[in-house]
Each structure stands twice: as structure tokens, then as C-alpha cells.
C-alpha positions as CSV (number, residue, x, y, z in Angstrom):
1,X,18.8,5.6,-25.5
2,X,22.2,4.2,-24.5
3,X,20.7,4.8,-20.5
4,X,18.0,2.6,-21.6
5,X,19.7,0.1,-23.1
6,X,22.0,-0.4,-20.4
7,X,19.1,-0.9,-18.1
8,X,17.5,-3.6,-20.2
9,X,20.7,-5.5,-19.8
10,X,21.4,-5.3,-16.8
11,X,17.6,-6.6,-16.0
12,X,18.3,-9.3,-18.1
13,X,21.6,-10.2,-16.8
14,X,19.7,-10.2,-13.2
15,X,17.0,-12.3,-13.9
16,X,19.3,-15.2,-15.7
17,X,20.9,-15.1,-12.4
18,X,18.1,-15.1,-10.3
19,X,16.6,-17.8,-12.4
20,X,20.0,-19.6,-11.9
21,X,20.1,-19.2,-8.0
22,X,16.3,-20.5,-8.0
23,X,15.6,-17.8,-5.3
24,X,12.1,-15.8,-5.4
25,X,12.1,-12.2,-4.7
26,X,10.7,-11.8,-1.0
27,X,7.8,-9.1,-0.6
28,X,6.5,-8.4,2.9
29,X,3.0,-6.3,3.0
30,X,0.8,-5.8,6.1
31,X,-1.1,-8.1,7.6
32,X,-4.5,-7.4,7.6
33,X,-4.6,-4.9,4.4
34,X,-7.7,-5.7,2.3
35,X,-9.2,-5.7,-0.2
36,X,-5.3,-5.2,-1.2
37,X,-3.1,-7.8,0.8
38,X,-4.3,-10.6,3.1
39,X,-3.0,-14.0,4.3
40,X,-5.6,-16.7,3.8
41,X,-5.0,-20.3,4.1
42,X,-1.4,-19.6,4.4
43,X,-1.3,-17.9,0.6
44,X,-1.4,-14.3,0.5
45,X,-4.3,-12.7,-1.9
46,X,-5.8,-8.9,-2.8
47,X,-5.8,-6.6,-5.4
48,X,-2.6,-5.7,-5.0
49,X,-1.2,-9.2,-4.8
50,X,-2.5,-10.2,-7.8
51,X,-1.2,-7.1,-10.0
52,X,2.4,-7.8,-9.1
53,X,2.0,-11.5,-9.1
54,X,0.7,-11.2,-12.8
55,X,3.3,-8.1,-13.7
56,X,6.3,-10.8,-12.1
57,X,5.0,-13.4,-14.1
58,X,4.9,-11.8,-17.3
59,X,8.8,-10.2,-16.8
60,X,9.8,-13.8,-15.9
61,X,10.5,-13.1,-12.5
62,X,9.8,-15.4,-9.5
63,X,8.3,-13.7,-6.1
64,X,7.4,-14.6,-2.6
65,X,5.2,-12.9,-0.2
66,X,5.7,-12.5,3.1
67,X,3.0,-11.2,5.5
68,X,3.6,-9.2,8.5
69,X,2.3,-7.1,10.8
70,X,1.8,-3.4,10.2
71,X,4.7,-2.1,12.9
72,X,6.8,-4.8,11.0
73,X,6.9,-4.8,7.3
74,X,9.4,-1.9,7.4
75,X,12.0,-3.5,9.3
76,X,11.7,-7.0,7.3
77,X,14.3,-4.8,4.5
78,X,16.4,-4.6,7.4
79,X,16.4,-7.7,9.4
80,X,16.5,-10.0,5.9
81,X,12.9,-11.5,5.9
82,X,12.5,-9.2,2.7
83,X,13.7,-8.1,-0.5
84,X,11.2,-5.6,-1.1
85,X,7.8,-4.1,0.4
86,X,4.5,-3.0,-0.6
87,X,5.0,1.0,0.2
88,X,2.9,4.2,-1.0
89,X,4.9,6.6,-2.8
90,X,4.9,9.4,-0.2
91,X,7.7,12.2,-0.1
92,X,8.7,11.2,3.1
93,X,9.6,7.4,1.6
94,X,11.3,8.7,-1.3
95,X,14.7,9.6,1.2
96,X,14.8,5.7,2.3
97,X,13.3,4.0,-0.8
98,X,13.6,3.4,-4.7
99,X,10.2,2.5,-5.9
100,X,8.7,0.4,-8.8
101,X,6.1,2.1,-11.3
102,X,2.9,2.8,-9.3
103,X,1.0,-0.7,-8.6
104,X,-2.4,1.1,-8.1
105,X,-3.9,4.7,-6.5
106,X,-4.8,5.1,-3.4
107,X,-5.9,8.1,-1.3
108,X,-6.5,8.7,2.2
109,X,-9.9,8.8,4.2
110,X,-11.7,10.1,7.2
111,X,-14.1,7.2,9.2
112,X,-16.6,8.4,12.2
113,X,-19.1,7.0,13.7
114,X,-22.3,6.7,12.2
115,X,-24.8,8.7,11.9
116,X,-22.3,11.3,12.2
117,X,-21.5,13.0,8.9
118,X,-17.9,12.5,7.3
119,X,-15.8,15.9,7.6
120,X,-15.4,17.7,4.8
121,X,-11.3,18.2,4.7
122,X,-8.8,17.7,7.2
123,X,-8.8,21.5,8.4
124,X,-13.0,20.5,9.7
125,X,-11.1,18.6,12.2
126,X,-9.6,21.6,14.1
127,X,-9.4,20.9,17.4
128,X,-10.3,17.3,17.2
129,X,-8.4,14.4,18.2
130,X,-7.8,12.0,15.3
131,X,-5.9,8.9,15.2
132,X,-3.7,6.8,12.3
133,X,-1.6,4.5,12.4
134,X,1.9,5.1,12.9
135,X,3.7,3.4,9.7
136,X,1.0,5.2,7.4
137,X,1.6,8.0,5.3
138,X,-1.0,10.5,6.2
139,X,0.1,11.8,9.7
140,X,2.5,14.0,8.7
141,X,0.0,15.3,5.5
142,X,-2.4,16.1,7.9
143,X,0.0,18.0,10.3
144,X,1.2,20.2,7.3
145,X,-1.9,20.4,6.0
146,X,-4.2,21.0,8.9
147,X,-1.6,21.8,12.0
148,X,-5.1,22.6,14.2
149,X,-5.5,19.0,14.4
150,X,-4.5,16.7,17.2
151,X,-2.8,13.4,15.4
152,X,-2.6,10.8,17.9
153,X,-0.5,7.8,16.3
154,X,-1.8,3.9,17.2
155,X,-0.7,0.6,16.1
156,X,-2.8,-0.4,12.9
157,X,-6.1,-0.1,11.6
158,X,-7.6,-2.0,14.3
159,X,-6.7,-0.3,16.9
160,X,-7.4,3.1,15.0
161,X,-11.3,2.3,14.5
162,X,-11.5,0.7,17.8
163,X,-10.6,3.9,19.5
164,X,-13.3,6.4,17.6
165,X,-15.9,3.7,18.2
166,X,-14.6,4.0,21.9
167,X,-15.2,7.8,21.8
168,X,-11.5,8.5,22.5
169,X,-11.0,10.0,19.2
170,X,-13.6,12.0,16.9
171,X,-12.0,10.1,13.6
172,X,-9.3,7.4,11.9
173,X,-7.5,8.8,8.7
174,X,-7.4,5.4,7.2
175,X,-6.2,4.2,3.9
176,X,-9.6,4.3,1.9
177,X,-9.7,0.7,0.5
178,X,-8.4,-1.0,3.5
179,X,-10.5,1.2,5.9
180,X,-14.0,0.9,4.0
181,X,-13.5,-3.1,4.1
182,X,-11.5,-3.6,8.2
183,X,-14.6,-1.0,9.1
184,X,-17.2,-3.4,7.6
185,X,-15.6,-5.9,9.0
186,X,-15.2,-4.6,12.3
187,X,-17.9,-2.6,13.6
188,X,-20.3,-3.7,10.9
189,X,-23.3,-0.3,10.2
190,X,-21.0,1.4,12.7
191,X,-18.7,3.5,10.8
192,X,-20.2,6.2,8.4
193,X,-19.2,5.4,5.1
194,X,-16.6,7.6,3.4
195,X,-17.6,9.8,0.1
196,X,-14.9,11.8,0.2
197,X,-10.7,11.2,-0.3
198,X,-7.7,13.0,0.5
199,X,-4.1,12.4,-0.4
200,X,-4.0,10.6,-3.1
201,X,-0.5,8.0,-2.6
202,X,0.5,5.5,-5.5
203,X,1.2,2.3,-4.3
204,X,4.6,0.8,-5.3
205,X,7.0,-2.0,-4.5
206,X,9.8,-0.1,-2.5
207,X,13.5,-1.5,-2.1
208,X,16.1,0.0,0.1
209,X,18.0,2.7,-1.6
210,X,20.3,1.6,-4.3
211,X,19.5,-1.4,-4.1
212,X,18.1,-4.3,-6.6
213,X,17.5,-1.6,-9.6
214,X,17.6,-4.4,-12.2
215,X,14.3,-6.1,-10.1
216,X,12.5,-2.9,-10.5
217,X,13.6,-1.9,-13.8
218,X,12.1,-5.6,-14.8
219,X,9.2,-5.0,-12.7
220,X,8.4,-2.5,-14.5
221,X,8.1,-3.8,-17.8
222,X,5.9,-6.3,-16.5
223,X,3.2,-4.0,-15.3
224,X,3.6,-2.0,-18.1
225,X,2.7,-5.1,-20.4
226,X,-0.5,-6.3,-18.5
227,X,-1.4,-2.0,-18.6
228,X,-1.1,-2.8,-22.2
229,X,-2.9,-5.9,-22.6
230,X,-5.8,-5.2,-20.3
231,X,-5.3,-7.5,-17.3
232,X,-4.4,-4.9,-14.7
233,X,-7.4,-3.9,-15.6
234,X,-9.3,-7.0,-15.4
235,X,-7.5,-7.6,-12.0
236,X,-9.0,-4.6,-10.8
237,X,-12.8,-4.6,-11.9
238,X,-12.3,-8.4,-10.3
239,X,-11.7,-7.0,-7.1
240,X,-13.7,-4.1,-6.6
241,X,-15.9,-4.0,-9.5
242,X,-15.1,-1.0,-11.2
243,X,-12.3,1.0,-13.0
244,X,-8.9,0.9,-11.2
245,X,-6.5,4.4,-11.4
């Protein structure tokens, strides 16, 4: 309790400062990431945009967001362009990062070319040559998990699909929302339509280690309240028409 308690003053005592310095909390995502995070008309939008926009809101804090490039985002904590980032909750983040409460679920997915039947688990890839992009999270799953398979790391998502539909790999292990939505996008009909997920990574907004706990702590009680009241909810059936996780 007394733990607890120190917590929620602290938060408090942050955000009557940062209310007092008038300065937004900066939080870079990648750039293209829908249906989660996009840049349109200057004003970034998505599923996950709107969640934390509406969990800041309610906890009375003030955020920016700043959209960069996949091979970016991570070094925005570093070079001062942002406070925070959109990050999944991976074991190999939990060494650099602190993390909010989970955003949303997530999970990892296979895409091949149509007509060509998904695979059924990353060890059905044995042999094969299958590409993802470098800053994701589900390289180094698939090398523990299926060590038979021959990761090639690219760019972004772009460059990932580009390169099965090219025939220089056999699949992308893509982020499932993003991938189902830069695939239709893409190579419209091209890309066989994933039915089945692996990985499953929360989504979180990461800060460097140690550093802005009272931001998260008051994070956190804002999604926690919109959980409560049924607009997380309502944020997600908005976007993709059915139950969120």
C-alpha cells in the first residue's frame, strides 16, 4: 500500500509539472504501421493512436506524436526527438525498456504468395528463406524456435513483402495487423491471407530504462479507466470491427 501510494504521488506531482512546463509527452511510432499508426494529413491516426490518445486524455496528460521510419523510431529515445515509443513487449526489450500496461495484443504472422497455402508453424519453414524486418520482434523467436530456418533481416514491411513477391524469399513474418492491411495495400489478391498467428507480443508505450516512471504509472491509470468504462473497447470494434485482446 505505502508503494502504491508513493506512486500516485509522484504521478501527481509529475503531471502538475508537466502541466506547468506546457510540454507534451513525445511518442515516435513507425511510419507506415496500420491499421495501428499512420501519418495522414500531417496528424497521426490508428488503433493504437487513438487508445493512448484517449488513456492520456483521461489521466490529464498532454502527448505528441511523432512519426518515423521503422529503422528510426528506436533511436528517436536516444537522439531527443522522443520521450517514449510505441514498442511490443518482447523479452529481448525488457533489458533496454520500462513499459506501460499493454496498449493492445498483437501476434506475429506468416504471408506467401497466393495461391500458395500459409505454413502451418514456423518449424514448416525448414530450410526456407524467410525475411522480417530488422527492428521487429520475431527474428530472434523464430531462430529459437525454428533454428532450421533461414531469417534474412530487411528494412520494413515494404521491402519484406516486396521480396517474397519477387521470389527471393518463400515468406515475410510480419506483424499480423500491419501485414494483412501494407499486403492489401501493396500487392492487392497477391498475398495469401493469414489464418493462423504466432507470438503473441503486447504492445506498450516503452521509455528508456529508469526513466519517466511517474508518465507510465499515470498512463496507466488512464487505460485502465477507459478498460473500465468501455471505450478501449469501442476504440477497437471502431477500427477493426470486432473484439480487441
Amino acid at each position: 500500500m505505502i508503494g502504491r501510494s508513493v506512486a500516485a504521488l509522484l504521478t501527481v506531482l509529475w503531471l502538475s509539472q508537466a502541466q506547468a512546463r506546457a510540454e507534451p509527452v513525445r511518442i515516435s511510432h513507425v511510419e507506415p504501421f496500420p491499421p495501428l499508426a499512420e501519418l495522414k494529413n500531417g496528424r497521426s491516426e490508428g488503433l493504437a493512436i487513438d487508445i493512448v490518445r484517449a488513456a492520456a486524455a483521461r489521466a490529464g496528460i498532454e502527448v505528441e506524436f511523432v512519426a518515423l521510419p521503422l529503422e528510426q523510431f528506436r533511436l528517436s529515445l536516444k537522439d531527443g526527438r522522443a520521450d517514449a515509443i510505441f514498442l511490443g513487449i518482447a523479452p529481448e526489450n525488457l533489458s533496454i525498456f520500462d513499459f506501460s500496461d499493454p496498449v493492445l495484443t498483437t501476434a506475429g504472422a506468416f504471408y506467401v504468395r497466393a495461391p500458395a497455402p500459409e505454413p502451418e508453424s514456423p518449424p514448416a519453414l525448414a530450410g526456407k528463406i524467410v525475411v522480417t524486418p530488422r527492428a521487429g520482434p520475431l527474428a530472434e523467436y523464430i531462430k529459437m524456435n525454428a533454428p532450421a530456418v533461414n531469417i534474412v533481416l530487411t528494412t520494413d514491411y515494404e521491402e519484406s513483402l516486396t521480396r517474397v513477391m519477387r521470389g527471393e524469399a518463400t515468406a515475410a513474418a510480419l506483424n499480423y495487423h500491419v501485414g494483412t492491411v501494407l499486403a492489401a495495400r501493396l500487392f492487392p489478391g497477391q498475398f495469401t491471407v493469414p489464418r493462423r498467428m504466432f507470438r503473441e507480443v503486447p504492445q506498450a508505450i516503452g521509455v528508456l530504462k529508469g526513466e519517466h516512471a511517474p508518465f507510465l504509472s499515470g498512463l496507466n491509470i488512464g487505460l485502465a479507466a477507459i478498460r473500465a468504462d468501455g471505450t478501449w473497447q469501442r476504440i477497437n470494434t471502431r477500427w477493426m470491427g470486432q473484439p480487441g485482446q
